[in-house]
C-alpha positions as CSV (number, residue, x, y, z in Angstrom):
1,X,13.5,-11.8,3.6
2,X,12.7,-15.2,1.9
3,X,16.3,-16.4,0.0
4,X,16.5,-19.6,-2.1
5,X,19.4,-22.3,-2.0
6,X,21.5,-21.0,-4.0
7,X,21.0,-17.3,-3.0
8,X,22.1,-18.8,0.7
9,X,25.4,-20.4,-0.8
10,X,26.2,-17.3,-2.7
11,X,26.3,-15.6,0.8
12,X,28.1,-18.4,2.3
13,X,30.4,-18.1,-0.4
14,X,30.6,-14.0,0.3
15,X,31.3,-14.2,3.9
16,X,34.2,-16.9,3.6
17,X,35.8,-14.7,1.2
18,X,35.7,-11.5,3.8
19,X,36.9,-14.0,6.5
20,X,39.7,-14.5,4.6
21,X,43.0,-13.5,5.3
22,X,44.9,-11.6,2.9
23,X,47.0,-14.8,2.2
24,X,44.6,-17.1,2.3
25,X,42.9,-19.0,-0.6
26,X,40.0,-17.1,-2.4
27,X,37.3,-18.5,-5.4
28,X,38.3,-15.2,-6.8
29,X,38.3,-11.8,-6.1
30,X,35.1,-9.3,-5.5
31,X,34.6,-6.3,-7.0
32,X,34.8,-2.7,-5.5
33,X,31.1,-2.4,-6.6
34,X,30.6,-6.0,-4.4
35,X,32.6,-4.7,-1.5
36,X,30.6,-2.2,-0.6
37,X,27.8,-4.1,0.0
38,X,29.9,-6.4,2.5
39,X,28.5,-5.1,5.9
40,X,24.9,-4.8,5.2
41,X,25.3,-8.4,3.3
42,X,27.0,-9.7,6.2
43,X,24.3,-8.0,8.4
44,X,21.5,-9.9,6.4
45,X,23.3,-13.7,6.7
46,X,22.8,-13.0,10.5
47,X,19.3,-11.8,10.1
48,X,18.7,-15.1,8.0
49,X,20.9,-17.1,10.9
50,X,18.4,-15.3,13.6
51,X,20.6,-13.1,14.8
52,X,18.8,-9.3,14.8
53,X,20.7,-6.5,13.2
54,X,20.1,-2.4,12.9
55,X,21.6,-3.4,9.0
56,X,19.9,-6.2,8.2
57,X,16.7,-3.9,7.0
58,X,18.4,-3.1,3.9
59,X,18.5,-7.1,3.1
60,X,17.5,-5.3,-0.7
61,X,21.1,-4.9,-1.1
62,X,21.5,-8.7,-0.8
63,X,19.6,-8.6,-4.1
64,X,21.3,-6.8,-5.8
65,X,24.4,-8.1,-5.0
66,X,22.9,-11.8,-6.2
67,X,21.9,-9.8,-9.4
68,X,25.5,-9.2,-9.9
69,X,26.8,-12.8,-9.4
70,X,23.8,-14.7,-11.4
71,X,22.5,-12.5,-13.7
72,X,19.9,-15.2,-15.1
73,X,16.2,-14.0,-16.6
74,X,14.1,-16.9,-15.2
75,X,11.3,-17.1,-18.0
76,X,7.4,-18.2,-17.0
77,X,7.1,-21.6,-18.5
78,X,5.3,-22.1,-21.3
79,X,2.7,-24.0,-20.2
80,X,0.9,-21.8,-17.6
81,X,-3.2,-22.4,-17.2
82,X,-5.2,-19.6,-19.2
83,X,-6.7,-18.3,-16.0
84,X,-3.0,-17.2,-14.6
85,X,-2.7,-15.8,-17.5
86,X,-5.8,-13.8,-17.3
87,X,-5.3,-12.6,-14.2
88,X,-1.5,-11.6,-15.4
89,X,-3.4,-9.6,-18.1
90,X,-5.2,-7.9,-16.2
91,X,-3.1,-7.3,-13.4
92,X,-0.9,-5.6,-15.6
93,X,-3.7,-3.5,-16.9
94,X,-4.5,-2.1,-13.6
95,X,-0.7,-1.7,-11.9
96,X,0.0,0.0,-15.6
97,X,-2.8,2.3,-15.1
98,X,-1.9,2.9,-11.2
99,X,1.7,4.4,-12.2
100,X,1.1,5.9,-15.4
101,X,-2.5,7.3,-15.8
102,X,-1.5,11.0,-13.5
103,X,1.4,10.6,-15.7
104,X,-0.1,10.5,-19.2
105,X,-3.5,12.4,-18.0
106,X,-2.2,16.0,-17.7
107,X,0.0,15.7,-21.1
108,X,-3.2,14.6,-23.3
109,X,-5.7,17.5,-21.8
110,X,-2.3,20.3,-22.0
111,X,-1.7,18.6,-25.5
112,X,-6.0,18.9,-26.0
113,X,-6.1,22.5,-25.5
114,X,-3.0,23.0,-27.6
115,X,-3.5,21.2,-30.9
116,X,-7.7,20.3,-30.2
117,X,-10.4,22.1,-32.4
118,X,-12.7,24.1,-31.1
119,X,-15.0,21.9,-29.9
120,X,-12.6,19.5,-28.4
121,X,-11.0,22.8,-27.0
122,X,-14.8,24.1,-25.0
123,X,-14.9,20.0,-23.9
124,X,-12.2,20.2,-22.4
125,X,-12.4,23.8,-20.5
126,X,-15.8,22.7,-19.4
127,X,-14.3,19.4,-17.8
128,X,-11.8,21.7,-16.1
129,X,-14.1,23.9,-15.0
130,X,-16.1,21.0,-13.3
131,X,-13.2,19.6,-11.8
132,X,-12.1,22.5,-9.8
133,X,-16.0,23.2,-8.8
134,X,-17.0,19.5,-8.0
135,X,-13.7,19.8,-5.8
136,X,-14.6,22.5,-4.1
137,X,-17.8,21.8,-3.0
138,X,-17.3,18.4,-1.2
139,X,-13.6,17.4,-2.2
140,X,-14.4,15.1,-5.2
141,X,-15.9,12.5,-2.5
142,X,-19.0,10.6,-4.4
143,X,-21.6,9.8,-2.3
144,X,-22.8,5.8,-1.7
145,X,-21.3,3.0,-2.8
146,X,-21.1,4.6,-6.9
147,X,-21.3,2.3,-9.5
148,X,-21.6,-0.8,-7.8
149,X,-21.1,-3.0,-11.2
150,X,-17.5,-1.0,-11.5
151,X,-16.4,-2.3,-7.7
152,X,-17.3,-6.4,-8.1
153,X,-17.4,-7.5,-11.2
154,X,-15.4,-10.8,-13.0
155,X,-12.5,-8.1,-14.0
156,X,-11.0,-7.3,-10.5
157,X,-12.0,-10.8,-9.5
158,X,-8.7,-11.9,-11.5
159,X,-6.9,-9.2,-10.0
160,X,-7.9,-10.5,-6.3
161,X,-7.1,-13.8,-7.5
162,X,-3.5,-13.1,-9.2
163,X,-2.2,-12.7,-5.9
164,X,-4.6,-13.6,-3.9
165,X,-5.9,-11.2,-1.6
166,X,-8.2,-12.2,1.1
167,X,-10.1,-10.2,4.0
168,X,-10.9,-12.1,7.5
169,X,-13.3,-10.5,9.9
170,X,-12.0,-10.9,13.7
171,X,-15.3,-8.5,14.9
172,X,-18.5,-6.9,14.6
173,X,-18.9,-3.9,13.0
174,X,-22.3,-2.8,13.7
175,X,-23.9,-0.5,10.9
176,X,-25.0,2.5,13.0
177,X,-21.6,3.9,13.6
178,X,-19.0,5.8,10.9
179,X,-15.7,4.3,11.0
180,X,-11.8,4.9,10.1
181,X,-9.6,2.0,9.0
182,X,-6.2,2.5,10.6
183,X,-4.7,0.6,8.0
184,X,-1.1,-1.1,7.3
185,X,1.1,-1.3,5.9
186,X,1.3,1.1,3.1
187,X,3.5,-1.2,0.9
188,X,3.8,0.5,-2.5
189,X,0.7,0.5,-3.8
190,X,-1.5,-0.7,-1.0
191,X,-3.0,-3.8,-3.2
192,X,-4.5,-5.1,-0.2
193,X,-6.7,-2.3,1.1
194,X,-7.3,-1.1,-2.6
195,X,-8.8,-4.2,-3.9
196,X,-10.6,-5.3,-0.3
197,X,-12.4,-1.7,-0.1
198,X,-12.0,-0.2,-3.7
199,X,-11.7,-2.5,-7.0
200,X,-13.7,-5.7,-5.2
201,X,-16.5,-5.0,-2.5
202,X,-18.2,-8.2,-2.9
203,X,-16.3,-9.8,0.1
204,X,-16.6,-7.0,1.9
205,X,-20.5,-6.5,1.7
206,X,-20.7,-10.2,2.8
207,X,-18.7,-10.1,5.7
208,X,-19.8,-6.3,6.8
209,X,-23.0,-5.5,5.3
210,X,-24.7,-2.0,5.1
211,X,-21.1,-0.5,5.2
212,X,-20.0,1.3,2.4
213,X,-16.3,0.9,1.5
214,X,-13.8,3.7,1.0
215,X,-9.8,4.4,0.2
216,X,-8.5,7.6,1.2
217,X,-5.8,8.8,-0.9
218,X,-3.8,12.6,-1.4
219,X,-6.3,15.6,-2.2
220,X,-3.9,16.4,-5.0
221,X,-5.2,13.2,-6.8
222,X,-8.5,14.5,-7.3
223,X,-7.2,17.6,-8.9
224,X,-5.7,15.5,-11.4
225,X,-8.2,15.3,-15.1
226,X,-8.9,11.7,-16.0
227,X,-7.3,10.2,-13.5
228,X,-9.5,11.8,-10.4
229,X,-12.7,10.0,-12.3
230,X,-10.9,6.5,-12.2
231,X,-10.0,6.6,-8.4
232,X,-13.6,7.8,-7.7
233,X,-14.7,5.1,-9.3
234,X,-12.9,2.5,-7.5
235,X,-14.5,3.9,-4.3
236,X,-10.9,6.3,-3.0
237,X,-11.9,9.6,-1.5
238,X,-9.5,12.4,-0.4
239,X,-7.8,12.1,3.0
240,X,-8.4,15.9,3.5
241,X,-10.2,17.5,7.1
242,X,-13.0,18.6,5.1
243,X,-13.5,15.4,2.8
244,X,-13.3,13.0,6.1
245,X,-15.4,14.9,8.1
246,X,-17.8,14.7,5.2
247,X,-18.3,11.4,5.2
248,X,-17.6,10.7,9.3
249,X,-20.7,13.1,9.6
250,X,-23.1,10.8,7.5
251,X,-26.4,10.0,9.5
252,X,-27.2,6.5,10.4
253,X,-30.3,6.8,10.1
254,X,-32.1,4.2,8.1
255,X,-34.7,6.3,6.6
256,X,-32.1,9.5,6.0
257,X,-32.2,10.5,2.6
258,X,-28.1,9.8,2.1
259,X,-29.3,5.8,2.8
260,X,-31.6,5.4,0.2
261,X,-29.0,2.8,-0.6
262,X,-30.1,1.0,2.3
263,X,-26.6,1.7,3.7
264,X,-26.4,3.6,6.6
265,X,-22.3,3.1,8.0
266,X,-19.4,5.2,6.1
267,X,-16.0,3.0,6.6
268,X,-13.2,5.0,5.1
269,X,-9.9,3.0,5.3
270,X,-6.4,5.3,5.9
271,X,-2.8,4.2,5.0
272,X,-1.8,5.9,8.1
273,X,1.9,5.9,7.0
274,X,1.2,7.3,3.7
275,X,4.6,8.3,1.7
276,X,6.9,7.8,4.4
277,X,5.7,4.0,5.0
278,X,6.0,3.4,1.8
279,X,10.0,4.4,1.5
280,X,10.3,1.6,4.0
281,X,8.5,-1.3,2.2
282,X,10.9,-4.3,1.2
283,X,10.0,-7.5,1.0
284,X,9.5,-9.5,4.4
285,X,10.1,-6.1,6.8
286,X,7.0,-4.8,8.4
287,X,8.0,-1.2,9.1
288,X,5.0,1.1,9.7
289,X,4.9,4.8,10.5
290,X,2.7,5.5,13.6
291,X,4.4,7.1,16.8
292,X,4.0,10.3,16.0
293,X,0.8,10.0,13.2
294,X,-1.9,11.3,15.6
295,X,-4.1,13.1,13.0
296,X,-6.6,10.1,11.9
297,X,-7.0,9.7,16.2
298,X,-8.2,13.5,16.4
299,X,-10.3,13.0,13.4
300,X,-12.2,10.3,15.2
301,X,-12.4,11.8,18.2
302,X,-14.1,14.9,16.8
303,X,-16.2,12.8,14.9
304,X,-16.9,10.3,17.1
305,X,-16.3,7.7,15.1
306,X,-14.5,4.0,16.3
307,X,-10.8,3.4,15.0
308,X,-10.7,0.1,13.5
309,X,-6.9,-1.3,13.4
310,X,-6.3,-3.4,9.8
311,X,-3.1,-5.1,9.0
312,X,-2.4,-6.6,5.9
313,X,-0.1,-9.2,5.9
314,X,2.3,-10.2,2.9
315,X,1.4,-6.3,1.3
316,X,5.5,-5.9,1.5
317,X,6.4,-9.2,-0.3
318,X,4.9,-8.5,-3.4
319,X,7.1,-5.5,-4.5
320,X,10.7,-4.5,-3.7
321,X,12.3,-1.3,-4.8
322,X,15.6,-0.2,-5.4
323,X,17.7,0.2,-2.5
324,X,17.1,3.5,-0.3
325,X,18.3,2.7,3.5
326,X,18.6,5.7,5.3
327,X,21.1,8.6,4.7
328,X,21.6,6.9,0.8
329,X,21.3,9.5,-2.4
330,X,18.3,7.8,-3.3
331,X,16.7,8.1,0.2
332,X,17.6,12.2,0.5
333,X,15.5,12.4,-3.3
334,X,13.0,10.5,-1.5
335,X,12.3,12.6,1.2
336,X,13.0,16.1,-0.4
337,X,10.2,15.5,-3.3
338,X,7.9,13.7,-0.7
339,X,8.4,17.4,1.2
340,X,7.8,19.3,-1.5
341,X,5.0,17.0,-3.2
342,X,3.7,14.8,-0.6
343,X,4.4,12.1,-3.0
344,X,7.7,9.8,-2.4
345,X,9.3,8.9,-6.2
346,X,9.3,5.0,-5.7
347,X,11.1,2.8,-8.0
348,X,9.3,-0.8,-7.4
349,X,10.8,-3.9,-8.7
350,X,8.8,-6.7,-9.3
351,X,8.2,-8.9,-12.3
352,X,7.5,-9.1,-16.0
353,X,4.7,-10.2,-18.3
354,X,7.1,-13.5,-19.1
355,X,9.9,-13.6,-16.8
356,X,10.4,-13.8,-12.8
357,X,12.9,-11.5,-12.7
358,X,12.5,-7.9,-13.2
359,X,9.8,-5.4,-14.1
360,X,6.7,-3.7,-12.5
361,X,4.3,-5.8,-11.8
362,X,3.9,-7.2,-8.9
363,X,4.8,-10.8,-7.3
364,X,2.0,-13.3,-6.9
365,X,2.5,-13.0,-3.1
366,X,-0.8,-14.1,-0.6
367,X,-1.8,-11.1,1.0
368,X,-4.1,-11.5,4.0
369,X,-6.5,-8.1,5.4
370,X,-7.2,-9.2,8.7
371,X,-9.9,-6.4,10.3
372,X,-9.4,-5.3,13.9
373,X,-12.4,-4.8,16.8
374,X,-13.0,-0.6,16.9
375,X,-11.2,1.2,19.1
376,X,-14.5,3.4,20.4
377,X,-13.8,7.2,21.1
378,X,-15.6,10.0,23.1
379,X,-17.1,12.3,20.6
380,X,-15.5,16.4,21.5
381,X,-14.8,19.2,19.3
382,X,-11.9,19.7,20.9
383,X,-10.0,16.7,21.5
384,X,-7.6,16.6,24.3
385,X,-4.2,15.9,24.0
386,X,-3.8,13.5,26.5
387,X,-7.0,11.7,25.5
388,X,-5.3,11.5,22.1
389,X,-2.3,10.2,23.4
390,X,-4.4,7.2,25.0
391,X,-6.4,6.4,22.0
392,X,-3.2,6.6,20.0
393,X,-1.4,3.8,22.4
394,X,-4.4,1.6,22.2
395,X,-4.5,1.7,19.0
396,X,-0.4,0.9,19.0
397,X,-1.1,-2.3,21.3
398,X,-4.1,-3.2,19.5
399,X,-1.8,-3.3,16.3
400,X,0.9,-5.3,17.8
401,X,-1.4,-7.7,19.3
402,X,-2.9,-8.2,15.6
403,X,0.3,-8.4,14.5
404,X,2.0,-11.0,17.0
405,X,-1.6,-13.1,17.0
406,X,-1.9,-13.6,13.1
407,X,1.6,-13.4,11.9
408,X,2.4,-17.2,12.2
409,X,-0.8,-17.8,10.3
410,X,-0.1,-15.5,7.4
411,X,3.9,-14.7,7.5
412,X,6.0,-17.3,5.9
413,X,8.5,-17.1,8.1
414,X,6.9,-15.3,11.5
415,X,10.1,-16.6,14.2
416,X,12.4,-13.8,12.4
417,X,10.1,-11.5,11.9
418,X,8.9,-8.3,13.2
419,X,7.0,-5.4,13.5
420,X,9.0,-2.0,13.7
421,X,6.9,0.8,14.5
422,X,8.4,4.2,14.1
């Protein structure tokens, strides 16, 4: 949790006033809406005074207490450069088409077949009908790198540079293996994986070359019309058995016919704690999902392909969301449509086009993808579950090693911070 001066005063100011006896003198009273935010509040002033708290992880609800007292709109000046501007532009291009295009996509093809003519009508029946037979025959996953113009090109380059987002190589990944990306954290949208291995590969094929990037994502996406053809363009594949093993499988040959491209490594990247992660994701707490997330570790195993820990730090900062610590209302919504979907119903809070203060896009935060040495496996059909167990806990120390190593280099304030692993 990063707080300003006067955010620190205002808590100053609340915890005199709960020190207070009933007699004694008081600024003025609080509210029953800002009494109920007293422990956790409390709980966060000794988090920012050092001193670790169970509470202090819903330091959100300090937020929105300080909404309460200063509700102030602090407007972007005036006088910003044309290139922030740009990359504002088209940040919000992107994050709007990241919440809203599986939204709007199903209405305009129900609303095509309902009120289209004819024509538009067959279009539109043939698209379906392609969509559920591309799907079926190798889960939507397009082969190579795609369009290579659509992932590096000047467009994302301002959404890399809005924030920025970086990626730092710490090993060698040789091009004659197949790798997964045990990546974290989720965050809320993952900007740091997405743009590293999806919208922007040009870093990427500089610092690992021959190695095609991928995003895994939900199955369910590529069932979704119009939307399933953006995410495949951006390089994201489906997170399914059958689409990983897919592309875990690829030869490495040189001369196969699949690396005509003159690739010959598949490195598909995983948001390990998917849904659940993301629930978790406020601004300076790393809280990742792993303990009992053994899947991706059988999936390399009978594969045979290395587990590369990634950790990207400062994905948390540049989104909050409204306040969901466990047991809430809003947490028990969470979980039962994230059960019954697979998808948790986020609500970020971020920033607007011209202010600081609210809206959806995200923060201009520094976000940092530092890449992990592989975690090599022994290739069996049947992987055994105490050999999953030790692959799972080396990957576990390998990420808290990563973490502990770079988080003074990349975390604002690394002495108070820490990773929770659940």
């Amino acid at each position: 949790m990063f707080i300003s001066l006067r955010e620190l005063q205002l808590l100053i100011w609340l915890q005199s006033q709960l020190n207070a006896k009933s007699g004694g003198p008081r600024v003025r009273s609080t509210t029953d809406k800002d009494k109920c935010k007293c422990r956790t509040i409390l709980s966060c002033c000794h988090s920012v005074a050092g001193v670790p708290s169970q509470e202090s992880l819903d330091c959100r609800s300090v937020r929105c207490f300080l909404y309460w007292e200063n509700m102030k709109i602090e407007w972007a000046p005036l006088k910003v450069p044309p290139r922030r501007r740009l990359q504002t532009l088209v940040t919000f291009l992107i994050t709007f088409t990241c919440f809203m295009l599986s939204i709007t996509a199903i209405p305009i093809i129900l609303a095509s077949l309902l009120y289209g003519g004819l024509i538009l009508r067959s279009l539109v029946l043939i698209y379906l009908i392609y969509v559920f037979v591309d799907h079926k025959r190798n889960n939507s996953v397009i082969d190579g790198n795609g369009w290579l113009l659509n992932r590096s090109n000047r467009l994302y380059r301002h959404y890399r540079n809005y924030f920025p987002v970086e990626l730092v190589k710490t090993a060698e990944l040789p091009p004659n293996k197949n790798y997964i990306l045990a990546s974290f954290p989720h965050g809320i949208l993952g900007n740091g994986i997405g743009i590293n291995m999806g919208l922007d590969i040009s870093r990427w094929l500089e610092l690992f070359p021959k190695i095609r990037p991928k995003v895994g994502t939900l199955d369910q996406n590529f069932l979704i019309p119009i939307g399933r053809e953006v995410l495949r363009s951006w390089g994201l594949v489906s997170v399914s058995k059958a689409a990983l093993n897919y592309l875990l499988t690829k030869s490495n040959d040189p001369k196969h016919a699949d690396n005509r491209d003159g690739f010959t490594s598949n490195a598909v990247a995983i948001l390990v704690g998917g849904a659940q992660e993301a629930m978790d994701s406020h601004p300076g707490q790393y809280i990742v999902t792993l303990r009992n997330r053994k899947g991706f570790v059988k999936m390399a195993i009978r594969t045979g392909s290395p587990i590369v820990p990634t950790f990207s730090f400062g994905e948390v900062d540049i989104f909050d969301q409204v306040p969901n610590p466990p047991n809430s209302l809003v947490r028990r919504v969470q979980t039962v449509v994230k059960q019954l979907t697979g998808i948790s119903p986020l609500i970020p809070v971020g920033r607007g086009i011209f202010n600081y203060s609210f809206g959806f896009l995200p923060n201009r935060r520094r976000i940092v993808q530092v890449v992990g040495a592989p975690i090599n496996v022994v290739q069996s059909d049947q992987p055994d579950a105490a050999y999953v167990d030790k692959v799972h806990g080396q990957v576990i120390e390998a990420l808290e090693k990563m973490f502990e190593k770079y988080k003074k280099k990349y975390i604002p304030n690394p002495k108070n911070t820490k990773l929770v692993i659940h």
